[in-house]
PDB file of N, CA, C and O in Angstrom:
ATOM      1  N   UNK A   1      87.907 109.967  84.118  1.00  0.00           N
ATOM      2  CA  UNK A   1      88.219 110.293  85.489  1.00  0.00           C
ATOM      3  C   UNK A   1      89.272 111.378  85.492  1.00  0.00           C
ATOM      4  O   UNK A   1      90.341 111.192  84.912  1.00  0.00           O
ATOM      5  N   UNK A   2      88.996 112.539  86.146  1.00  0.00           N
ATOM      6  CA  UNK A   2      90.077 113.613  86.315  1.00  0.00           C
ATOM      7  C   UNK A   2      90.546 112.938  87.787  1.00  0.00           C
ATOM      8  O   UNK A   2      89.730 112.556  88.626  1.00  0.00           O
ATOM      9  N   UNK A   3      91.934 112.864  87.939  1.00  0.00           N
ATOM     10  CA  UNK A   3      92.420 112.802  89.149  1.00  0.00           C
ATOM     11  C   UNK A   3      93.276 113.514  89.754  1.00  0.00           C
ATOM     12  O   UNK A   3      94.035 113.648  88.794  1.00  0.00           O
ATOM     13  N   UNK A   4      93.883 114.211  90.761  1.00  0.00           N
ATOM     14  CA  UNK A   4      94.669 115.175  91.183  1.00  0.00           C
ATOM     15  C   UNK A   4      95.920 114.832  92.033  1.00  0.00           C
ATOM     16  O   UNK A   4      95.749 113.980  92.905  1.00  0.00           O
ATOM     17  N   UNK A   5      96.558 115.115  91.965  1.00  0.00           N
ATOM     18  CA  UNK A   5      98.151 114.578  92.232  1.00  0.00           C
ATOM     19  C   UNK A   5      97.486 114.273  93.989  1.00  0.00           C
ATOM     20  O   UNK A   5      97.768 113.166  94.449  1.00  0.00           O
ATOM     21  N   UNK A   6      96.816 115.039  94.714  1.00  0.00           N
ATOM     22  CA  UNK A   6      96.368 114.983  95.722  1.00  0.00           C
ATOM     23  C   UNK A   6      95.782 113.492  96.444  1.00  0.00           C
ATOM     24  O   UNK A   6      96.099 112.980  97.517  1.00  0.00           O
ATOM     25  N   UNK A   7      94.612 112.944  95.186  1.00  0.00           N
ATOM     26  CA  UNK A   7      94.099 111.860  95.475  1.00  0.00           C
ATOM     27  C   UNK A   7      94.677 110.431  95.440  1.00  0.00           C
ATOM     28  O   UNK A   7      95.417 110.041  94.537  1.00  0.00           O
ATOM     29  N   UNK A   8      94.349 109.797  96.322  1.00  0.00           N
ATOM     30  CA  UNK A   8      94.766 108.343  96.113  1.00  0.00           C
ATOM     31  C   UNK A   8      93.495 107.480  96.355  1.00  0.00           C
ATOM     32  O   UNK A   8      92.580 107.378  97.172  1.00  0.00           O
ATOM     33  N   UNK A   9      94.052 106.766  94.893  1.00  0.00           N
ATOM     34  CA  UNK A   9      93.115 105.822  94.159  1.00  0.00           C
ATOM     35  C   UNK A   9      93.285 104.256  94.413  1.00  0.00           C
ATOM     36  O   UNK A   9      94.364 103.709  94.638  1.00  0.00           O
ATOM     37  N   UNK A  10      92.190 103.699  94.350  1.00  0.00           N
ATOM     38  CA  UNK A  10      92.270 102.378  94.382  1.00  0.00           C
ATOM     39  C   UNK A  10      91.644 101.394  93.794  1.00  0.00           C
ATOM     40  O   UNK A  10      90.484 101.804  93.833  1.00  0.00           O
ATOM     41  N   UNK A  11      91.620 100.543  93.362  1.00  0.00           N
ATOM     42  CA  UNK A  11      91.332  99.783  91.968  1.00  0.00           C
ATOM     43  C   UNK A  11      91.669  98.141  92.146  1.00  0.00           C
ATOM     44  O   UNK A  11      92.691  97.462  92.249  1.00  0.00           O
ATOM     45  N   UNK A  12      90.160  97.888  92.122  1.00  0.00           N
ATOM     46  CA  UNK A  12      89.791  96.572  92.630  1.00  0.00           C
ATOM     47  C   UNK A  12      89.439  95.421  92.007  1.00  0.00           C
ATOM     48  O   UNK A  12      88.761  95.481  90.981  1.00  0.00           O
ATOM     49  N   UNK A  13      89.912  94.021  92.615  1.00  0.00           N
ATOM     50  CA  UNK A  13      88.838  93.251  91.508  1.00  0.00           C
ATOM     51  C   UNK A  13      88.683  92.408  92.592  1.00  0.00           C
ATOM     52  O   UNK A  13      88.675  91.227  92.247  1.00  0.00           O
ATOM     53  N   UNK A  14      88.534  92.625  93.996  1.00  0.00           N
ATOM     54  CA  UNK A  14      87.904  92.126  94.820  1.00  0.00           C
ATOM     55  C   UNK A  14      86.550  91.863  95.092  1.00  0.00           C
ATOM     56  O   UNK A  14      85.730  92.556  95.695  1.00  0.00           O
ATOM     57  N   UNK A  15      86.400  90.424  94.399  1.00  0.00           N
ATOM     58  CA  UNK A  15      84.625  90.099  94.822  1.00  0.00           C
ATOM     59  C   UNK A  15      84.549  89.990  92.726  1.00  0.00           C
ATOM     60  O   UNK A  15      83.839  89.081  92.296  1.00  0.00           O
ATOM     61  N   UNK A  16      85.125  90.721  91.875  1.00  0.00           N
ATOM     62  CA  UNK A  16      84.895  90.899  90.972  1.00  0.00           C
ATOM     63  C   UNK A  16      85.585  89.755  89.745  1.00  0.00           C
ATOM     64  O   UNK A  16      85.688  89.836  88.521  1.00  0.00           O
ATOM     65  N   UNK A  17      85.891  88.929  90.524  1.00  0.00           N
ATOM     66  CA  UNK A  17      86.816  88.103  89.074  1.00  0.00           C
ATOM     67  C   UNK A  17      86.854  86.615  89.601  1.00  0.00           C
ATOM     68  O   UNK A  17      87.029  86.576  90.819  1.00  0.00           O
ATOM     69  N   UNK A  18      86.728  85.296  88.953  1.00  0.00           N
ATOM     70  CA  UNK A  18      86.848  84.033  89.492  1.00  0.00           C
ATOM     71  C   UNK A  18      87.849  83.226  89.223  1.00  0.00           C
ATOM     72  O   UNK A  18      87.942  82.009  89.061  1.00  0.00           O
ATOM     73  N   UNK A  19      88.585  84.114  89.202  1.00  0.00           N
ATOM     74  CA  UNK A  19      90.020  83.728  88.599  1.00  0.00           C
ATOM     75  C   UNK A  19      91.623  84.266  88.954  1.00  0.00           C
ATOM     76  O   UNK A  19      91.625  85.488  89.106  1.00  0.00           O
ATOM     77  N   UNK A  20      92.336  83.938  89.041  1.00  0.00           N
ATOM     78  CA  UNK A  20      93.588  84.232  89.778  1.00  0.00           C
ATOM     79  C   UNK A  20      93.861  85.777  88.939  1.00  0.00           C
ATOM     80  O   UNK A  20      94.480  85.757  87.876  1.00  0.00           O
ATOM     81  N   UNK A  21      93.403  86.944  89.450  1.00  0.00           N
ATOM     82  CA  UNK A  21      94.349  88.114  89.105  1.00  0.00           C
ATOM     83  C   UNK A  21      95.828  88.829  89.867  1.00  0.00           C
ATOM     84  O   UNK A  21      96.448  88.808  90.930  1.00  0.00           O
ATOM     85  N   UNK A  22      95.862  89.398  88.607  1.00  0.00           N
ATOM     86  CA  UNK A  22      96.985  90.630  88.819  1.00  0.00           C
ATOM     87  C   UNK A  22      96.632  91.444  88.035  1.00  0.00           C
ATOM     88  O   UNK A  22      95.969  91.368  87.000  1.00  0.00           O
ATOM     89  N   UNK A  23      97.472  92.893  88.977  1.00  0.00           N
ATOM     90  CA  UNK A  23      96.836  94.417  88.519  1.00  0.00           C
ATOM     91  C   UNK A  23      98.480  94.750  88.498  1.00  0.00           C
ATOM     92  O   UNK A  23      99.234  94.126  89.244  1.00  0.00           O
ATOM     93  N   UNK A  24      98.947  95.721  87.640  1.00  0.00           N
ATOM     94  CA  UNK A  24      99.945  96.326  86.931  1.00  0.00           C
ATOM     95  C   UNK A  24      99.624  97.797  87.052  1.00  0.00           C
ATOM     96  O   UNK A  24      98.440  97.868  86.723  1.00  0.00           O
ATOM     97  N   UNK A  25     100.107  99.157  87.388  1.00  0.00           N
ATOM     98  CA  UNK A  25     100.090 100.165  87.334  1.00  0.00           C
ATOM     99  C   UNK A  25     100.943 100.474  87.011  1.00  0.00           C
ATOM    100  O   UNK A  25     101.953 100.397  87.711  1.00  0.00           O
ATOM    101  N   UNK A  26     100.943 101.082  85.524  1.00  0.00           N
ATOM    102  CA  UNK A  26     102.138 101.793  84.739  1.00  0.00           C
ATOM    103  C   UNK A  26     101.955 103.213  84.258  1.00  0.00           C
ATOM    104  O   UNK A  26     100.898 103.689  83.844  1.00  0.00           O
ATOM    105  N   UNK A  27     103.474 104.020  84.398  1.00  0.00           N
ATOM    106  CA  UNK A  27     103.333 105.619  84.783  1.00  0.00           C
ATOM    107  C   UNK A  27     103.879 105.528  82.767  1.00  0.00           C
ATOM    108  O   UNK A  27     104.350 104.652  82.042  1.00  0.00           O
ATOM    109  N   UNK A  28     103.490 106.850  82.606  1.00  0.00           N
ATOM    110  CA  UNK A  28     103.703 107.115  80.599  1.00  0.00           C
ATOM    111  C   UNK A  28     104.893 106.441  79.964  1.00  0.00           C
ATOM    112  O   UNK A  28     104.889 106.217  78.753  1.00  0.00           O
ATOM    113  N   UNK A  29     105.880 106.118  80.706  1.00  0.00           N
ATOM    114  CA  UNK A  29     107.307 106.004  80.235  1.00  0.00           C
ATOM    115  C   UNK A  29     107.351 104.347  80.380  1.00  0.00           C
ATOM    116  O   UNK A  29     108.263 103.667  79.911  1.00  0.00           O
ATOM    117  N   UNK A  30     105.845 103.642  81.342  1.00  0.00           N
ATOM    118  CA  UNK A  30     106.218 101.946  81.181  1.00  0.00           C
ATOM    119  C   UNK A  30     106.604 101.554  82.006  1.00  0.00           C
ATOM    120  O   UNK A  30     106.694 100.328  82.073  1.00  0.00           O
ATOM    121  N   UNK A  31     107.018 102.321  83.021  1.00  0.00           N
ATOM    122  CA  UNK A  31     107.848 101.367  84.322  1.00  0.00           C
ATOM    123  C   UNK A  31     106.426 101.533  85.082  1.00  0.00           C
ATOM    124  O   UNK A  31     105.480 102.305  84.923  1.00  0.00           O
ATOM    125  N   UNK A  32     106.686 100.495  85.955  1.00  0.00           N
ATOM    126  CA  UNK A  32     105.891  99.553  87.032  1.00  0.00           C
ATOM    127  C   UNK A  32     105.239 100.870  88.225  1.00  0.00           C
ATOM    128  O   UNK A  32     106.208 101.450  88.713  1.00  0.00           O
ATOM    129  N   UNK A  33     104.259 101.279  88.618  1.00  0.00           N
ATOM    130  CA  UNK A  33     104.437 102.066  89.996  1.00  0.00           C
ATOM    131  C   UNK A  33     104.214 101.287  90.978  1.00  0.00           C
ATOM    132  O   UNK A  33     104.973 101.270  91.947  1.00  0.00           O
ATOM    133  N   UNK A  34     103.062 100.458  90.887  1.00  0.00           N
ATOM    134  CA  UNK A  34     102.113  99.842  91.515  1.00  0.00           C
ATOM    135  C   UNK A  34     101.845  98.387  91.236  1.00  0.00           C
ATOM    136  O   UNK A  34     101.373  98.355  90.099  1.00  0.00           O
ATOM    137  N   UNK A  35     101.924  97.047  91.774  1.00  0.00           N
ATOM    138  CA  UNK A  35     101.570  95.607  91.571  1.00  0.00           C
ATOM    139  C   UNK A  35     100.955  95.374  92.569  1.00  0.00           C
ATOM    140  O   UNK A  35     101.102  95.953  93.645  1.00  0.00           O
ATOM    141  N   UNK A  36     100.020  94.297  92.270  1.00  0.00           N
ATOM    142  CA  UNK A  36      99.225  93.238  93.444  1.00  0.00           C
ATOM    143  C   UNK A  36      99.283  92.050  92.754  1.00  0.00           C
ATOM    144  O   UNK A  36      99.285  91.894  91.533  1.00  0.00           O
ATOM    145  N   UNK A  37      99.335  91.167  93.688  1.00  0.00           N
ATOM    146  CA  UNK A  37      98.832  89.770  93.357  1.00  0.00           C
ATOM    147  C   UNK A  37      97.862  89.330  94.668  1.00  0.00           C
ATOM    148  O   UNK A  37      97.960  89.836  95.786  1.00  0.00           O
ATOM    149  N   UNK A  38      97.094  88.482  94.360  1.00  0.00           N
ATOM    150  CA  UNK A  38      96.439  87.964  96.148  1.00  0.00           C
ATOM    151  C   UNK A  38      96.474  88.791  97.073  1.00  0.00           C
ATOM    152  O   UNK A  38      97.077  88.622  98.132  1.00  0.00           O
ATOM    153  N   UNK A  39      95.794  89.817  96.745  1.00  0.00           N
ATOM    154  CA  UNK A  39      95.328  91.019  97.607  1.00  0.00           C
ATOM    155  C   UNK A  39      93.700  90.337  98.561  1.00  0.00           C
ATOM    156  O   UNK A  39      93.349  90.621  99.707  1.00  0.00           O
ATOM    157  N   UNK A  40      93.317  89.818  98.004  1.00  0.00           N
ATOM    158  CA  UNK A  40      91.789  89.573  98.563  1.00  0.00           C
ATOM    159  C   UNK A  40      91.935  88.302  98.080  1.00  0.00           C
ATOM    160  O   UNK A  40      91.943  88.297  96.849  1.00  0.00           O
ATOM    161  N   UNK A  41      92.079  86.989  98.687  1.00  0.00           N
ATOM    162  CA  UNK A  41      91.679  85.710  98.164  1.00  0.00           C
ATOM    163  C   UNK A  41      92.751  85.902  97.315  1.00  0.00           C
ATOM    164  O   UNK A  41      93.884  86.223  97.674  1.00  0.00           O
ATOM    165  N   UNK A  42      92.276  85.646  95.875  1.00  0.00           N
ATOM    166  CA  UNK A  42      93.236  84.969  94.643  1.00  0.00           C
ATOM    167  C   UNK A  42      93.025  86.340  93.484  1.00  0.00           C
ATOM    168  O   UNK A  42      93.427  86.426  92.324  1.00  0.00           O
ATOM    169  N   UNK A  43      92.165  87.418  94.392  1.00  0.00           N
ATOM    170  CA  UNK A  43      91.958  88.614  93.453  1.00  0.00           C
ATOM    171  C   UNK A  43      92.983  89.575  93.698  1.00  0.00           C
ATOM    172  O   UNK A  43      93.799  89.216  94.547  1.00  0.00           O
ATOM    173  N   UNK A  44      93.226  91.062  93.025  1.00  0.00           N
ATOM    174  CA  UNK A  44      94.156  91.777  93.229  1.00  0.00           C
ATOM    175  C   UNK A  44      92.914  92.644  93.416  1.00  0.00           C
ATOM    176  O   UNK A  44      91.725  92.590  93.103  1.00  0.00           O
ATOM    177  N   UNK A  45      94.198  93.934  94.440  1.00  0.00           N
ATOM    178  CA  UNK A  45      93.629  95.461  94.591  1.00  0.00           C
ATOM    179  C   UNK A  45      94.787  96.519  95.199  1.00  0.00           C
ATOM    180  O   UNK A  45      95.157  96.299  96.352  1.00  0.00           O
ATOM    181  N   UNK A  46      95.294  97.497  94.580  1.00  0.00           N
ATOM    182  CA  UNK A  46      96.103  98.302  94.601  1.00  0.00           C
ATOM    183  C   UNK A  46      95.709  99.637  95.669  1.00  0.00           C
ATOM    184  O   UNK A  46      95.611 100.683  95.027  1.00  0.00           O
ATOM    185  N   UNK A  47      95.546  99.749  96.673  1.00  0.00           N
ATOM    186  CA  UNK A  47      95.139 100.515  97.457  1.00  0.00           C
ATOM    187  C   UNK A  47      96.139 101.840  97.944  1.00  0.00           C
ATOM    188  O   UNK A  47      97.247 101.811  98.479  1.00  0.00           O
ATOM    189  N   UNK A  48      95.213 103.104  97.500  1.00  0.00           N
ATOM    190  CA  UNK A  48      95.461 104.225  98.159  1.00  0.00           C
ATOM    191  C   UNK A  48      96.765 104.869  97.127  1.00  0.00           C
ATOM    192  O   UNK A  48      97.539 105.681  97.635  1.00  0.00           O
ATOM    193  N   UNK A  49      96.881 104.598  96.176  1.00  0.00           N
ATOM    194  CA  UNK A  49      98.044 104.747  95.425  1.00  0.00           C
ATOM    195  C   UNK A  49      97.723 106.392  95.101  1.00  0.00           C
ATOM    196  O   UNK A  49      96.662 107.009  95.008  1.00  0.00           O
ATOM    197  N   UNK A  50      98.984 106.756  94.987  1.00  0.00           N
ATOM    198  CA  UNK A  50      99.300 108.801  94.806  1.00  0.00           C
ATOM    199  C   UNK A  50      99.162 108.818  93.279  1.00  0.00           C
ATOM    200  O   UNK A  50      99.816 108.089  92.533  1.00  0.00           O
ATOM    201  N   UNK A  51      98.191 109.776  92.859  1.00  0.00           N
ATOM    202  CA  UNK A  51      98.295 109.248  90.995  1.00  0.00           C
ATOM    203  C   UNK A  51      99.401 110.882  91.375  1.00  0.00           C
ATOM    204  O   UNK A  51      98.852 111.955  91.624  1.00  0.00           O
ATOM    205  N   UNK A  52     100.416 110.779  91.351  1.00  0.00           N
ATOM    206  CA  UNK A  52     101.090 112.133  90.828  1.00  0.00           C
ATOM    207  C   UNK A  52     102.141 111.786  90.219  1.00  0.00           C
ATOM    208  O   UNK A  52     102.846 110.871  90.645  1.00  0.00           O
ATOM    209  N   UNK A  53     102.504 112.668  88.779  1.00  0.00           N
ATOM    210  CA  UNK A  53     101.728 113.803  88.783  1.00  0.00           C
ATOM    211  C   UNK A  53     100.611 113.894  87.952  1.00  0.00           C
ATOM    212  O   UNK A  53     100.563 113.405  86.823  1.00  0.00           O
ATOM    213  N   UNK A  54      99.485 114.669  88.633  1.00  0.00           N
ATOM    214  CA  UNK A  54      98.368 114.815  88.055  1.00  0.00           C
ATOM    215  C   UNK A  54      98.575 115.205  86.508  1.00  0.00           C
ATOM    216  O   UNK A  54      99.453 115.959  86.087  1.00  0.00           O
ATOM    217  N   UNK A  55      97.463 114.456  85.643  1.00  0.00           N
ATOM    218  CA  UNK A  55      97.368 115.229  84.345  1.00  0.00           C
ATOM    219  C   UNK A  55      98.601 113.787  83.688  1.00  0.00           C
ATOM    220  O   UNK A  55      98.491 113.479  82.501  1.00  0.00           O
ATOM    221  N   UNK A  56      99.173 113.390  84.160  1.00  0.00           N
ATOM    222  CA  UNK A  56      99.534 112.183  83.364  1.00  0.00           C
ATOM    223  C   UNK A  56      99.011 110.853  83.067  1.00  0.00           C
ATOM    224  O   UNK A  56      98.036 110.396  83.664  1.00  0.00           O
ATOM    225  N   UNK A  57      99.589 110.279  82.234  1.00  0.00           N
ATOM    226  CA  UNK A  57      98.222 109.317  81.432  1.00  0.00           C
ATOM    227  C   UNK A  57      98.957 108.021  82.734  1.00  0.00           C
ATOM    228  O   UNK A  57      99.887 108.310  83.487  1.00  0.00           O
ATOM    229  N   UNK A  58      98.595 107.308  82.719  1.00  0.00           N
ATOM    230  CA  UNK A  58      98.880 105.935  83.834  1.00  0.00           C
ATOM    231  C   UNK A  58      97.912 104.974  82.506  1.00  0.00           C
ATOM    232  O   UNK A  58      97.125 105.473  81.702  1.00  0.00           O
ATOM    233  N   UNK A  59      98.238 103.714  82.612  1.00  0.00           N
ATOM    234  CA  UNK A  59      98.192 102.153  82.067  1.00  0.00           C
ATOM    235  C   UNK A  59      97.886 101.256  83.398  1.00  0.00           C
ATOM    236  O   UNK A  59      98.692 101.223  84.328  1.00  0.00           O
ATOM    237  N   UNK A  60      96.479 100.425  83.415  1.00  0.00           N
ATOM    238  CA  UNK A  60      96.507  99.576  84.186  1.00  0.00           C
ATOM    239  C   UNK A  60      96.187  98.332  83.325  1.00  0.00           C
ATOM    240  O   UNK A  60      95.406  98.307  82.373  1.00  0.00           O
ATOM    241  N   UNK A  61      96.990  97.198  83.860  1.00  0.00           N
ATOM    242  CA  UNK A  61      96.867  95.761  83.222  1.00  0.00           C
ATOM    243  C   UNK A  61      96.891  95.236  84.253  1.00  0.00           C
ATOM    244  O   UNK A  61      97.558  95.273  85.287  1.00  0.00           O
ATOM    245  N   UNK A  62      95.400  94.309  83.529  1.00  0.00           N
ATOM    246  CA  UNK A  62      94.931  93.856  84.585  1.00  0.00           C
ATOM    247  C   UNK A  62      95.174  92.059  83.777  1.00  0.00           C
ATOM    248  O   UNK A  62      94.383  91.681  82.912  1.00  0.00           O
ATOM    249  N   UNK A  63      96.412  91.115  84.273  1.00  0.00           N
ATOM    250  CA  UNK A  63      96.779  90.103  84.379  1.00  0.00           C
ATOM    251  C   UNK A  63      96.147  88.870  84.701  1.00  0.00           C
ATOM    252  O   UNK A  63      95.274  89.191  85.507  1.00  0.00           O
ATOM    253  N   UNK A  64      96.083  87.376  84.488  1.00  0.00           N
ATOM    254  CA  UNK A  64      96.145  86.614  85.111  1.00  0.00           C
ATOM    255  C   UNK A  64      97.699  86.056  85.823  1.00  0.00           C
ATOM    256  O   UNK A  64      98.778  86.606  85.599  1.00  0.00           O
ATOM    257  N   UNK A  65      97.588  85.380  86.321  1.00  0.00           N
ATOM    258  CA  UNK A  65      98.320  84.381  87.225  1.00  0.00           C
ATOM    259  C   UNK A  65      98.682  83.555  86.450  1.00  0.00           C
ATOM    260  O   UNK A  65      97.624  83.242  85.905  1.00  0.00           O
ATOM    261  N   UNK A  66      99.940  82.599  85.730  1.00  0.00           N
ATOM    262  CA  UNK A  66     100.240  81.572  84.996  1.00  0.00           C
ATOM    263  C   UNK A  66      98.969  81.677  84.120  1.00  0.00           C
ATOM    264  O   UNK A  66      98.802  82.887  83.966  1.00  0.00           O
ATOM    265  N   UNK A  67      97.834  80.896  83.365  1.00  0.00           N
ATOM    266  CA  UNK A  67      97.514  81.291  82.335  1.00  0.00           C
ATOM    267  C   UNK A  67      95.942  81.483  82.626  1.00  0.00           C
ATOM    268  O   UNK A  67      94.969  81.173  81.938  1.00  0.00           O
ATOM    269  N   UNK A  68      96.024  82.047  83.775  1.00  0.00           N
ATOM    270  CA  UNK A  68      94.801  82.453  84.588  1.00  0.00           C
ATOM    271  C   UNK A  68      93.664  83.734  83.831  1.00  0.00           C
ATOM    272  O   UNK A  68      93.809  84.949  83.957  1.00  0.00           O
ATOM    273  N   UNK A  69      92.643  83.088  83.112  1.00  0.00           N
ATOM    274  CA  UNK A  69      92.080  84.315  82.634  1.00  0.00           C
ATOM    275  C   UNK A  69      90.573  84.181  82.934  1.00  0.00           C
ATOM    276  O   UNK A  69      90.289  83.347  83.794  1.00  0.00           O
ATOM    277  N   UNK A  70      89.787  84.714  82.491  1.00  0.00           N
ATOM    278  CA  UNK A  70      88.359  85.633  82.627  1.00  0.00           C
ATOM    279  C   UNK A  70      87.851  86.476  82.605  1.00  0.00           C
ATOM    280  O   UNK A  70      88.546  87.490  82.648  1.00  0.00           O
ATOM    281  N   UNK A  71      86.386  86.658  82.528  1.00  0.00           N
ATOM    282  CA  UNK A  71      85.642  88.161  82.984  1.00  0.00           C
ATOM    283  C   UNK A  71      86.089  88.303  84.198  1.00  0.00           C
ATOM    284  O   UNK A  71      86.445  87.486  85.047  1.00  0.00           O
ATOM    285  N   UNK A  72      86.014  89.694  84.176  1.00  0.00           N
ATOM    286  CA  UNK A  72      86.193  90.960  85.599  1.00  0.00           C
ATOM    287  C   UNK A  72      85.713  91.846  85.666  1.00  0.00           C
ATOM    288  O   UNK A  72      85.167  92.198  84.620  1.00  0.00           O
ATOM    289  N   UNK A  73      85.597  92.659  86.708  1.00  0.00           N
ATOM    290  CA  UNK A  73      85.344  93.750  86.792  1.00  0.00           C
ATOM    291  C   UNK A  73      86.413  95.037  87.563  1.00  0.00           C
ATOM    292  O   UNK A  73      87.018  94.601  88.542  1.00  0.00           O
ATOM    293  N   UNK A  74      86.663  96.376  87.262  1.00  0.00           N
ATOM    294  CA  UNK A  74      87.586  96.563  88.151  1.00  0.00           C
ATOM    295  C   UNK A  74      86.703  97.626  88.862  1.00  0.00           C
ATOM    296  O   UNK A  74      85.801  98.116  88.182  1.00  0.00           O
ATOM    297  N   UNK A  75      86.821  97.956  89.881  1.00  0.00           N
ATOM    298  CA  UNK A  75      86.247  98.993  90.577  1.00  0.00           C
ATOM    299  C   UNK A  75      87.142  99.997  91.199  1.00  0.00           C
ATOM    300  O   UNK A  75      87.750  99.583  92.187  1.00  0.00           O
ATOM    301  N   UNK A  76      87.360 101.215  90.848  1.00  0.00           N
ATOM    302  CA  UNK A  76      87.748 102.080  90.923  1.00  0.00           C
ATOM    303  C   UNK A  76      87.255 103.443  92.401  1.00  0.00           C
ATOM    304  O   UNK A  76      86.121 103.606  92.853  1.00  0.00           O
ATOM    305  N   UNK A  77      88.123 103.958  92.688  1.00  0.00           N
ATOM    306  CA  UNK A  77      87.258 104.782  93.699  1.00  0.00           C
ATOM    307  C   UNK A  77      88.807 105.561  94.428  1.00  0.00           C
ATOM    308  O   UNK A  77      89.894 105.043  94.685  1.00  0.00           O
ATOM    309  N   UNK A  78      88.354 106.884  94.587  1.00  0.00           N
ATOM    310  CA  UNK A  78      89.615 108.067  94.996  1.00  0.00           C
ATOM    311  C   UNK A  78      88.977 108.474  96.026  1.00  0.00           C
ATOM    312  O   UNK A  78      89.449 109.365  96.732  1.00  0.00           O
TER     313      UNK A  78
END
């Protein structure tokens, strides 16, 4: 995915996971930009977020809840 400091992205696991998530958005250096918990039900989704600045790498971890795990899916869309 090329993204542009311009776009804001959003990244889902709404509808996509049966299990308590969390989503983590981390900028190159490790600190936090972006969290959800129970965005949709018991799923996470980080909406409309500024990827700037463009051309830098970003980290998403995608969490359970206390020792909440499973398949997922994330769905992505700018």
């Amino acid at each position: 995915m090329n993204v542009t400091a311009a776009d804001a992205v959003t990244f889902s696991l709404c509808g996509a996971a049966a299990w308590d998530t969390m989503l983590r958005l981390f900028d190159c250096a490790g600190a936090v930009i972006a969290s959800s918990d129970d965005a949709c039900g018991l799923q996470s989704q980080l909406a409309s977020i500024s990827m700037s600045p463009a051309g830098s790498p970003y980290f998403l971890l995608v969490d359970g809840y206390g020792s909440a795990n499973g398949a997922y899916t994330v769905t992505m869309s700018w």
